[in-house]
Residue frames as a rotation matrix with the C-alpha (Angstrom) as fourth column:
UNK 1
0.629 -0.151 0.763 -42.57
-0.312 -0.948 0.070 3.63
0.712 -0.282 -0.643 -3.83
UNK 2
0.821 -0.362 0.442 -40.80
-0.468 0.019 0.884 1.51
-0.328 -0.932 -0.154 -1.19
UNK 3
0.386 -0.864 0.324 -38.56
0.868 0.221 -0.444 -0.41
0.312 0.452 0.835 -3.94
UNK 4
0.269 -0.512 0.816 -37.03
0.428 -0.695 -0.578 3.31
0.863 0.505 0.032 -4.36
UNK 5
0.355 -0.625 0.695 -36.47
-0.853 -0.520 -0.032 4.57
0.382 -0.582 -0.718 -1.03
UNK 6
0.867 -0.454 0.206 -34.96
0.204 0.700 0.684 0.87
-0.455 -0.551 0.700 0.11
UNK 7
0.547 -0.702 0.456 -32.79
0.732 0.138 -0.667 1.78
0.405 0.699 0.589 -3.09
UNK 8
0.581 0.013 0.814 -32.38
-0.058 -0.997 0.057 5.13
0.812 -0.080 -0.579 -1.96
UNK 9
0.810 0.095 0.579 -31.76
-0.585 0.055 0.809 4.23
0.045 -0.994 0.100 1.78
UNK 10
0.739 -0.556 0.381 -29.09
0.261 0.756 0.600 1.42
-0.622 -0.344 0.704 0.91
UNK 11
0.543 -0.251 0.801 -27.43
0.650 -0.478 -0.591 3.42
0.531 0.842 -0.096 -1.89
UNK 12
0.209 -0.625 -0.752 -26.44
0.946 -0.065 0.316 6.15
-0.247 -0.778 0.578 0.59
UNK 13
0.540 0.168 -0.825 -25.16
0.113 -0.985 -0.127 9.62
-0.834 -0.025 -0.551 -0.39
UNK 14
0.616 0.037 0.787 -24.48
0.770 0.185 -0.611 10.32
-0.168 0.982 0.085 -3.80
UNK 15
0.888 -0.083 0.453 -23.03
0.073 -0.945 -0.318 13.40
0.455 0.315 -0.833 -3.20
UNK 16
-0.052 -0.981 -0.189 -19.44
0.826 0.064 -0.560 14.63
0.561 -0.185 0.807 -2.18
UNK 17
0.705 0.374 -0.603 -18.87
0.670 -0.630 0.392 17.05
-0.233 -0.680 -0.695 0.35
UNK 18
-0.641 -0.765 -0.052 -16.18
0.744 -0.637 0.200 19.28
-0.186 0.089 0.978 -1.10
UNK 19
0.309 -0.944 0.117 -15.23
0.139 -0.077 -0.987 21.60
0.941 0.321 0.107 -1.26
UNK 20
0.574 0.195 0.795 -15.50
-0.765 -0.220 0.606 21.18
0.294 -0.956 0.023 3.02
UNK 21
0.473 -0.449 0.758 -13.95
-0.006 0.859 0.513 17.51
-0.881 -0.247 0.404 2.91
UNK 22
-0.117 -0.484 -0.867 -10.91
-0.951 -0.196 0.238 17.51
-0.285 0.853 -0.437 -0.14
UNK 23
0.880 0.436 -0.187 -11.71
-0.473 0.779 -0.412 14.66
-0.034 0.451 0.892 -2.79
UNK 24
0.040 -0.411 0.911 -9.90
-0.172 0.895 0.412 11.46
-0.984 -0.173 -0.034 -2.53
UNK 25
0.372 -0.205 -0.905 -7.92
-0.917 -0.230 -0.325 11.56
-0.141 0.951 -0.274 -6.01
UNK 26
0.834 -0.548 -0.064 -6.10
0.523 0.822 -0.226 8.29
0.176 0.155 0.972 -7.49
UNK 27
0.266 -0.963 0.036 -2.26
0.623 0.200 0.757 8.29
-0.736 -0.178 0.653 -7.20
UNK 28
-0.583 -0.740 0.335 -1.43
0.670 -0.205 0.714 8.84
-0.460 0.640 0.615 -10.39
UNK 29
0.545 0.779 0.309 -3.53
0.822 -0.426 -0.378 11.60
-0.163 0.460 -0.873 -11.11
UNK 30
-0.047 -0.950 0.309 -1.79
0.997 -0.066 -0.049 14.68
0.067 0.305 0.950 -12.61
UNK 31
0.830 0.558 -0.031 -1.90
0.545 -0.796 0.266 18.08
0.123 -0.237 -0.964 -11.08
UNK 32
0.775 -0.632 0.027 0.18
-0.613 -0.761 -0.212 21.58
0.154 0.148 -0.977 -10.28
UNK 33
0.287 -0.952 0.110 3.98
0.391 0.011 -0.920 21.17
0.875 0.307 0.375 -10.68
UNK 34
0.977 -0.212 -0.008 5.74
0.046 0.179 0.983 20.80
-0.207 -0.961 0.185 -7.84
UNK 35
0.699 -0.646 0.306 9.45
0.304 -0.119 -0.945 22.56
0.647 0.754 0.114 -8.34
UNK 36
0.608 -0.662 -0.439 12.80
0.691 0.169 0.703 22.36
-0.391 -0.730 0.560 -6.38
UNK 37
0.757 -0.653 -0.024 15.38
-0.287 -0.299 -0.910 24.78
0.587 0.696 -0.414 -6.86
UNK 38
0.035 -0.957 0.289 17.92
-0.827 0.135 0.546 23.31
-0.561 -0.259 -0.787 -5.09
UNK 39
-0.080 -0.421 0.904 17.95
0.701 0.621 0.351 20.03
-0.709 0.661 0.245 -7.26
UNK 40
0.962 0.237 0.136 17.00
0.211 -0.329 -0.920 22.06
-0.173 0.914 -0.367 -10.19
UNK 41
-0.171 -0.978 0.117 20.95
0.698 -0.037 0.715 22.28
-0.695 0.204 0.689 -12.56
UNK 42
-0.148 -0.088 -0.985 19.55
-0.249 -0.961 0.123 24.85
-0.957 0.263 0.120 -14.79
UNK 43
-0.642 -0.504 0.578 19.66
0.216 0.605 0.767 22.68
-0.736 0.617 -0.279 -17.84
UNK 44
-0.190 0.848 -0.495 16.22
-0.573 -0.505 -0.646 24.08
-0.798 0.161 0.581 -19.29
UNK 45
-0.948 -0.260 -0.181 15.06
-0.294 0.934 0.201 20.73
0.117 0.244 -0.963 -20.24
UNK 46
-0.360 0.918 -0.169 11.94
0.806 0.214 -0.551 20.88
-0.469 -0.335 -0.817 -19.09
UNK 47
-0.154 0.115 -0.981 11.58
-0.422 -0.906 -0.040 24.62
-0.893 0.408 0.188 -20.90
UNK 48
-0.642 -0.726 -0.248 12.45
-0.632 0.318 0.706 22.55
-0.434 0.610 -0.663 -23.91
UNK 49
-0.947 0.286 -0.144 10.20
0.141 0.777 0.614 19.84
0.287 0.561 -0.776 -23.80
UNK 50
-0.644 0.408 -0.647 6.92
0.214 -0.716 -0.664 21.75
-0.734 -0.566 0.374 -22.55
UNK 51
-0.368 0.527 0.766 4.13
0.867 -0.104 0.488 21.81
0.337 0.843 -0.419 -25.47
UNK 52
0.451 0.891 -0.058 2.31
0.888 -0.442 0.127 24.40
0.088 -0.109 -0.990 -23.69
UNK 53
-0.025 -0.561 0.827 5.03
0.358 -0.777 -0.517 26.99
0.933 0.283 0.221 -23.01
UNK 54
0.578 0.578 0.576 4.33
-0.124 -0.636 0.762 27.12
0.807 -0.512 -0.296 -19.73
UNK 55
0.697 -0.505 -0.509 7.79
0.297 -0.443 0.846 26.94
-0.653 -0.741 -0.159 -18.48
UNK 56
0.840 -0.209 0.501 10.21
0.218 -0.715 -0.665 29.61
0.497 0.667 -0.555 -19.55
UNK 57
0.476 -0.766 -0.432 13.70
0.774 0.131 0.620 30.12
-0.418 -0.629 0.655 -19.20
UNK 58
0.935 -0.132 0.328 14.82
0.146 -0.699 -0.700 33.85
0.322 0.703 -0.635 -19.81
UNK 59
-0.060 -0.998 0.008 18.53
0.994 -0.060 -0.094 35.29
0.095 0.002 0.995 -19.59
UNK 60
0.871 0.117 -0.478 19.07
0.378 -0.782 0.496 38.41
-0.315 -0.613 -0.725 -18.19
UNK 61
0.447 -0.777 0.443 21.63
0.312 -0.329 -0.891 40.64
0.838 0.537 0.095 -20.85
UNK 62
0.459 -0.552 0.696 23.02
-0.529 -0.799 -0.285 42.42
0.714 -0.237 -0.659 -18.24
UNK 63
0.503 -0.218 0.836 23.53
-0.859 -0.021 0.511 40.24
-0.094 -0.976 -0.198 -15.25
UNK 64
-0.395 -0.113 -0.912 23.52
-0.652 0.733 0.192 37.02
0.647 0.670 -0.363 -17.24
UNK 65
-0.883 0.133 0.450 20.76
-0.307 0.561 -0.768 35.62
-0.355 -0.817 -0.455 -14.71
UNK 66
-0.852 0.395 -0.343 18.92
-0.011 0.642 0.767 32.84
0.523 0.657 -0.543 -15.37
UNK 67
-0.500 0.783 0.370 14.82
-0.829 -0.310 -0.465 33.11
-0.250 -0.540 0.804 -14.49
UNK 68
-0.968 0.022 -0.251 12.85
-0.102 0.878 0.468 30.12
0.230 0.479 -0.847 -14.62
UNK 69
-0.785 0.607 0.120 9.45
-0.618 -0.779 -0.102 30.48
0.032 -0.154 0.988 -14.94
UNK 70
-0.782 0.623 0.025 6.09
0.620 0.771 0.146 28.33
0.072 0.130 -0.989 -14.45
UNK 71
-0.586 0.793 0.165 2.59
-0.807 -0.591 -0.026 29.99
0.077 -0.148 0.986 -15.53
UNK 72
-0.884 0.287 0.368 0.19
-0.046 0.731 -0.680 27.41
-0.464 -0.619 -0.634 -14.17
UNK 73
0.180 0.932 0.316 -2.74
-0.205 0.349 -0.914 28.45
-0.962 0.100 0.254 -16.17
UNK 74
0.248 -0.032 -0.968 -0.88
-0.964 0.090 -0.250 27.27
0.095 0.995 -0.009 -19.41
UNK 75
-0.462 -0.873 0.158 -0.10
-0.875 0.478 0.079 24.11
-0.144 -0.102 -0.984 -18.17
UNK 76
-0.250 0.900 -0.357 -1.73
-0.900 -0.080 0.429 21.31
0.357 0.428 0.830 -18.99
UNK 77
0.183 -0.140 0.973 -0.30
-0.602 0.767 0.224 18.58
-0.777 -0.627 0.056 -16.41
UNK 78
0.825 0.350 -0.443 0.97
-0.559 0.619 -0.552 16.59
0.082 0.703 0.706 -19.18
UNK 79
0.779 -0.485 0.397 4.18
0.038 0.669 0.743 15.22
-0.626 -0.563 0.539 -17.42
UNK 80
0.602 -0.755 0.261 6.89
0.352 -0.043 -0.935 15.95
0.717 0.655 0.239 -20.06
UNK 81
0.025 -0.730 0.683 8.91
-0.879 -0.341 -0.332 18.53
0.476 -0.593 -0.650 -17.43
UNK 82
0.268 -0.345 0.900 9.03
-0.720 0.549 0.424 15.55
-0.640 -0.762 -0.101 -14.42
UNK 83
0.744 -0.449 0.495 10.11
0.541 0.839 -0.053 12.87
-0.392 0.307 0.867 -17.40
UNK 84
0.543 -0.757 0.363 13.07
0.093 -0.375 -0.922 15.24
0.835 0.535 -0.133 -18.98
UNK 85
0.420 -0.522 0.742 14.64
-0.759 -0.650 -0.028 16.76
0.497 -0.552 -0.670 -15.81
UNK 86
0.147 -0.576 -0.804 17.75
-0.057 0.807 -0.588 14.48
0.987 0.133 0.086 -14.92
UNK 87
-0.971 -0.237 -0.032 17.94
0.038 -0.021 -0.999 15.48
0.236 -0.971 0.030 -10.84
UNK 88
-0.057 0.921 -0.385 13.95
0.625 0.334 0.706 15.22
0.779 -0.200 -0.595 -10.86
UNK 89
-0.836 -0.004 -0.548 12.98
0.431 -0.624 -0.652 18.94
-0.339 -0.782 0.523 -9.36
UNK 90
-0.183 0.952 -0.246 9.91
-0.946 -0.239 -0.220 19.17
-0.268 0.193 0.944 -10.86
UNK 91
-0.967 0.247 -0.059 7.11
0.253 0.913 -0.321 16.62
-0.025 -0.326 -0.945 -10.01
UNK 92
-0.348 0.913 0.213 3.49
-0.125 -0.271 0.955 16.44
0.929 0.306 0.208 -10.77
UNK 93
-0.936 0.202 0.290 1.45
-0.291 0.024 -0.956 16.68
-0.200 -0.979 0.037 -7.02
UNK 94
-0.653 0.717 0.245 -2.00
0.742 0.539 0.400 15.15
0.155 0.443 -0.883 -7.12
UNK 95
-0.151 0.672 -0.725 -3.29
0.521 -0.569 -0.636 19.00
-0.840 -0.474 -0.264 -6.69
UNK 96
-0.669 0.313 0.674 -5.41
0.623 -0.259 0.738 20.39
0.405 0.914 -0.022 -9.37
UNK 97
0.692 0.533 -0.486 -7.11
0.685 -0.699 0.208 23.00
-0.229 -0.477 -0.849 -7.26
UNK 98
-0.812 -0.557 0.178 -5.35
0.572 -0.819 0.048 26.51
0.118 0.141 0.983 -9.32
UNK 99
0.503 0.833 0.231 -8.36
0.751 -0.554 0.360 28.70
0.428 -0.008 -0.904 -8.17
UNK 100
-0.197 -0.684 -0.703 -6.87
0.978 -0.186 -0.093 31.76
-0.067 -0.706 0.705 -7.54
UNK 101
0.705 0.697 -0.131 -8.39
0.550 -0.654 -0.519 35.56
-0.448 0.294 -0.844 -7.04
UNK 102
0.086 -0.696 -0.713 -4.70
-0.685 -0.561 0.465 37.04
-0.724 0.449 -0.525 -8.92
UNK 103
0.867 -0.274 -0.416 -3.58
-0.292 0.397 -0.870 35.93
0.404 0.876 0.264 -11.90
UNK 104
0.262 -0.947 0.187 -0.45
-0.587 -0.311 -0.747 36.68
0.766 0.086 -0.637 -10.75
UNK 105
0.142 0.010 0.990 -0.39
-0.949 0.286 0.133 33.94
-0.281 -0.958 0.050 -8.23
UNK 106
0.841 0.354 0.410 -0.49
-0.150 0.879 -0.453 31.50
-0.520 0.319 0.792 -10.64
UNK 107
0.760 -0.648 -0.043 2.96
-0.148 -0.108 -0.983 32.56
0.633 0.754 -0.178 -11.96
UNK 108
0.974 -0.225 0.032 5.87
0.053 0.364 0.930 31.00
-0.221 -0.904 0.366 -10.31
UNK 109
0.478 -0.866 0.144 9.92
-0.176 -0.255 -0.951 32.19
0.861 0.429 -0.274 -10.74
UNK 110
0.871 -0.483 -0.095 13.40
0.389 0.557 0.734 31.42
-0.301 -0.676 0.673 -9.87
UNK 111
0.985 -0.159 -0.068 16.46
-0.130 -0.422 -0.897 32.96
0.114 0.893 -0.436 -10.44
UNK 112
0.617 -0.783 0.075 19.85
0.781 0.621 0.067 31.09
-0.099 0.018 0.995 -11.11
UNK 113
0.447 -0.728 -0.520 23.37
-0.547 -0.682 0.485 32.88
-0.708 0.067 -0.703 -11.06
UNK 114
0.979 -0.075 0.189 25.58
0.165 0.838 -0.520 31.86
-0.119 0.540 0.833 -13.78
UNK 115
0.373 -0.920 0.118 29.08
0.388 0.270 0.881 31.48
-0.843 -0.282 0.458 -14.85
UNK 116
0.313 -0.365 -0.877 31.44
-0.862 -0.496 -0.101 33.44
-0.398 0.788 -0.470 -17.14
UNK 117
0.926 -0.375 0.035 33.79
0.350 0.823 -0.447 31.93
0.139 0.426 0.894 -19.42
UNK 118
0.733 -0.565 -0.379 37.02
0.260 -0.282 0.924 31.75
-0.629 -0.775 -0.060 -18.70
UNK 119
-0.473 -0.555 0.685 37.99
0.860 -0.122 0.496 32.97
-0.192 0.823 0.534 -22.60
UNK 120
-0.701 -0.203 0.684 35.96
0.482 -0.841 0.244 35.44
0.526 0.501 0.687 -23.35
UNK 121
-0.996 0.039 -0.074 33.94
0.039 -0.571 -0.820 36.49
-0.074 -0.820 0.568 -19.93
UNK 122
-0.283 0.945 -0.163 30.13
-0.665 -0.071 0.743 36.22
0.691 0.319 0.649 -21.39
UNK 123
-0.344 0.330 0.879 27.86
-0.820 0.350 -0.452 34.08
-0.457 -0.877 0.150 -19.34
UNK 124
-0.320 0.611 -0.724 26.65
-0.821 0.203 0.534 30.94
0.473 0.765 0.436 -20.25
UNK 125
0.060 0.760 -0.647 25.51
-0.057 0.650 0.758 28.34
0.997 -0.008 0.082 -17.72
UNK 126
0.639 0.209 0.740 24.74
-0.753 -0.030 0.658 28.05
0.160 -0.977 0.139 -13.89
UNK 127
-0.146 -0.865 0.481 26.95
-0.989 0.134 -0.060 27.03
-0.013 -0.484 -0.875 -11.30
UNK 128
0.198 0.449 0.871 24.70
-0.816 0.568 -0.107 24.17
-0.543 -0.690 0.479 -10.65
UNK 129
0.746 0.585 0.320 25.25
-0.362 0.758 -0.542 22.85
-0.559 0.288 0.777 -13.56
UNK 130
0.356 -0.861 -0.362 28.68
-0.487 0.160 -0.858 22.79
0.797 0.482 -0.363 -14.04
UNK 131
-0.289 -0.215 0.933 29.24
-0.917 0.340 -0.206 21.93
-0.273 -0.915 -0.295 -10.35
UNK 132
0.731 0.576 0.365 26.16
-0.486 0.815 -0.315 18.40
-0.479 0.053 0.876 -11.79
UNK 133
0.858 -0.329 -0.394 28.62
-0.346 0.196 -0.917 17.78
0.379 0.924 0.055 -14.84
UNK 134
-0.128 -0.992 -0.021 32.16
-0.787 0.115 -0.607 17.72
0.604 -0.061 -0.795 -12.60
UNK 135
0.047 0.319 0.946 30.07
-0.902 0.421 -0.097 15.60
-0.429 -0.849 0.308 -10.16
UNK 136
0.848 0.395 0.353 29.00
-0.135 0.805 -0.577 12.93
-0.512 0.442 0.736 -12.78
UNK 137
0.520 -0.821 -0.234 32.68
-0.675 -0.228 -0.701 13.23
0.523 0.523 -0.673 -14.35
UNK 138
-0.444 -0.660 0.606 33.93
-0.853 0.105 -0.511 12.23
0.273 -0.744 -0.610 -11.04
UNK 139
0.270 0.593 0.759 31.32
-0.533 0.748 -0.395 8.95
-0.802 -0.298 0.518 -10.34
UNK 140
0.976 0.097 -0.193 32.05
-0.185 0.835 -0.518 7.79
0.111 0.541 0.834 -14.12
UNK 141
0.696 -0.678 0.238 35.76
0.374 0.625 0.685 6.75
-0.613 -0.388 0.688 -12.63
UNK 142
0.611 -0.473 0.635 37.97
0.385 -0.524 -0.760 9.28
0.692 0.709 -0.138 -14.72
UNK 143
-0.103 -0.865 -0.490 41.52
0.949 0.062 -0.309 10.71
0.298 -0.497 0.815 -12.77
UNK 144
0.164 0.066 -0.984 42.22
0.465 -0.885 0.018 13.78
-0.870 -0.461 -0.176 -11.08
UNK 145
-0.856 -0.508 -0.095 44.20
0.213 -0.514 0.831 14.95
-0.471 0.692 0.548 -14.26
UNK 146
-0.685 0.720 0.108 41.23
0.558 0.614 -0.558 14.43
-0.468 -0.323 -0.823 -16.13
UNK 147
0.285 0.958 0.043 38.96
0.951 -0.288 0.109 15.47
0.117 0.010 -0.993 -14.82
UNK 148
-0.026 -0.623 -0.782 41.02
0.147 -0.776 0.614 18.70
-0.989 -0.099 0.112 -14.35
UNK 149
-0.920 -0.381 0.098 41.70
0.145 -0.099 0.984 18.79
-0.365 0.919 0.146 -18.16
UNK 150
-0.370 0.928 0.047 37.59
0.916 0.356 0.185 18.41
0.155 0.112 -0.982 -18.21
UNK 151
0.371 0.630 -0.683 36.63
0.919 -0.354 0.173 21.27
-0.133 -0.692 -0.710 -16.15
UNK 152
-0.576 -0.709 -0.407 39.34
0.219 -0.613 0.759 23.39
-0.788 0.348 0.509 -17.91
UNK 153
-0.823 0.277 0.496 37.00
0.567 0.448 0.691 22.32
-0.031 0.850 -0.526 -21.04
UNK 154
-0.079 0.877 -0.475 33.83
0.997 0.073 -0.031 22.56
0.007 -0.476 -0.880 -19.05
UNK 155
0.049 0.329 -0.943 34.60
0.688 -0.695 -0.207 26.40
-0.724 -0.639 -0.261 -17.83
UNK 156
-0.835 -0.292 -0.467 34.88
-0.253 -0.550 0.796 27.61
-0.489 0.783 0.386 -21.33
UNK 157
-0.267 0.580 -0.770 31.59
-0.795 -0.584 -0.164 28.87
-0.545 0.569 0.617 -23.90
UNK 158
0.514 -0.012 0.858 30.54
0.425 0.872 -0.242 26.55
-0.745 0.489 0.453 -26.45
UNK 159
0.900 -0.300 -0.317 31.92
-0.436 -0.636 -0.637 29.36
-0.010 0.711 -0.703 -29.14
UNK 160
0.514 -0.745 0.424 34.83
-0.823 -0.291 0.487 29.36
-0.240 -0.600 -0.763 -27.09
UNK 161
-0.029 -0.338 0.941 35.39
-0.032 0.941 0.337 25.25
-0.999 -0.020 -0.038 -26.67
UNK 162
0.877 0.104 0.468 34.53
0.345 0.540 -0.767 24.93
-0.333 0.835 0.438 -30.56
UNK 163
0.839 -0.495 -0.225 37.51
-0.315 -0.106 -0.943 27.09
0.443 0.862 -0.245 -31.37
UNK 164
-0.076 -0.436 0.897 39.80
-0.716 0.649 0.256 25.54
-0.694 -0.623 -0.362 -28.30
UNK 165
0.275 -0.023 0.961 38.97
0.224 0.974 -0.040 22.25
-0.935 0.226 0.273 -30.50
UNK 166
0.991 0.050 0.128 39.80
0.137 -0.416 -0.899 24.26
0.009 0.908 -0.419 -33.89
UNK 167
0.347 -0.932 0.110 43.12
-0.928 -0.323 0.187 25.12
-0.139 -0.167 -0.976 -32.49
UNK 168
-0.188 -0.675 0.714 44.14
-0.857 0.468 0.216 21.58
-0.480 -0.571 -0.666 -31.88
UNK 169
0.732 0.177 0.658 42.58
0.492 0.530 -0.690 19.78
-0.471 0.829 0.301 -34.86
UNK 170
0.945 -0.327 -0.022 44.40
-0.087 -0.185 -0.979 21.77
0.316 0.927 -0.203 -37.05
UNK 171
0.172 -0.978 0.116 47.51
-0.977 -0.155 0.144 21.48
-0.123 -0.138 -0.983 -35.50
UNK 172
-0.117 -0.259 0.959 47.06
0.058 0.962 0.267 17.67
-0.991 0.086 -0.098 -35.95
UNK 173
0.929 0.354 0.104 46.04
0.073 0.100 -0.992 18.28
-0.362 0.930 0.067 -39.21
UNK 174
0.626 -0.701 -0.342 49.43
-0.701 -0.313 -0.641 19.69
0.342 0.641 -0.687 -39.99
UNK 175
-0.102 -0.517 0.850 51.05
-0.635 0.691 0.344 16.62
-0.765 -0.505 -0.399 -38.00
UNK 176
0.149 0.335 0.930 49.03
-0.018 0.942 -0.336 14.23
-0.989 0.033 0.146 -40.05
UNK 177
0.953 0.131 -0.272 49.30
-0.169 -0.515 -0.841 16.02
-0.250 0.847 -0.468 -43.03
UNK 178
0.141 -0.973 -0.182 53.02
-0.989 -0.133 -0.057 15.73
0.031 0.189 -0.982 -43.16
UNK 179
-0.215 0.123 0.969 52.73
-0.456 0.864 -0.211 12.00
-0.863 -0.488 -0.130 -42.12
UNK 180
0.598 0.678 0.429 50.47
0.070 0.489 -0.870 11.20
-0.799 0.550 0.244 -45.08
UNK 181
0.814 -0.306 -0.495 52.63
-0.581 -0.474 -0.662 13.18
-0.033 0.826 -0.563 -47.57
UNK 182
-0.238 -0.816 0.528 55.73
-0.818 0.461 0.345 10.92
-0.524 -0.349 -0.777 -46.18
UNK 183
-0.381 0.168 0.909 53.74
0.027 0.985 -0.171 7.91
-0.924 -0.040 -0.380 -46.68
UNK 184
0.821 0.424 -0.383 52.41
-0.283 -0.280 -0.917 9.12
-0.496 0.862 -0.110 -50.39
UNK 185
0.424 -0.801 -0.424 56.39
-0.901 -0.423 -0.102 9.13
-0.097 0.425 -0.900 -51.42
UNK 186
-0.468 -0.717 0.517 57.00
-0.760 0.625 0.178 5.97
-0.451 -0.309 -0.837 -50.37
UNK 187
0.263 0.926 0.272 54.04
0.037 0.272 -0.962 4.92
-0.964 0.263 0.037 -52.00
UNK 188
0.849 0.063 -0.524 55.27
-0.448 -0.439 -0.779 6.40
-0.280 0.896 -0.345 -55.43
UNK 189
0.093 -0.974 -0.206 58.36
-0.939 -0.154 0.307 4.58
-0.331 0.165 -0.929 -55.40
């Protein structure tokens, strides 16, 4: 009987005091998403690579605003969103306390403005992330002209840019096309 309470006695408390004193987590534990919208470029990367669905990126027909959404009780802290997202605005926090008496508390939103095109006037991506794109343009060491000729590129649809690039292939086609036919003749002779 005295083996066990010396054990007892030098052993100490077994117990934790939470939820009065908050538990003492490792580092790299993985808990609620932790989300910036000012770094955040809109890029819905993290929407993308999400197994759980539990961020969402919807489009607003009418305004053409972007909503970015996080439902916390689908999430499963698995760290895909903080390894996709290139300006790192969502981060795992080492909280994992989502007790909450609303559901609706557990749902977190944002909503981006976005940009027309400058062909045919439709929205299709946030300032931020055309503003990220002329930024990194400008760092990888590319001229004013350029980048000008870029951002000319940049402020146009993908629809848009594919037939912009449709226009101007085929006109080389018909450049090259005459070229080749030149160089066939001389060929035949």
């Amino acid at each position: 009987m005295f083996k066990l309470l010396k054990t007892v006695f030098k052993t100490g408390d077994a117990t934790v005091k939470y939820p009065f004193k908050p538990l003492d987590v490792h580092p790299d534990v993985r808990g609620r998403p932790e989300f910036n919208s000012d770094q955040c470029i809109v890029c819905s990367a993290c929407t993308m690579a999400c197994p759980a669905n539990a961020l969402t990126m919807r489009t607003d027909a009418v305004t053409g605003d972007r909503t970015w959404s996080l439902f916390l009780a689908r999430c499963i802290f698995c760290g895909r969103c903080e390894e996709v997202c290139p300006t790192k605005a969502i981060r795992l926090t080492n909280d994992f306390e989502l007790a909450v008496a609303n559901k609706d508390d557990l749902l977190q939103e944002t909503t981006f403005t976005t940009v027309s095109c400058a062909n045919c006037h439709q929205p299709f991506t946030s300032h931020k992330e055309l503003n990220y794109t002329i930024a990194l343009l400008k760092q990888s060491g590319l001229n004013d002209e350029q980048i000008q000729r870029q951002q000319a590129i940049l402020s146009c649809c993908p629809e848009c840019r594919r037939q912009l690039s449709l226009d101007k292939t085929s006109h080389m086609g018909k450049v090259m096309g005459a070229k080749f036919a030149h160089y066939q003749q001389e060929e035949n002779k």
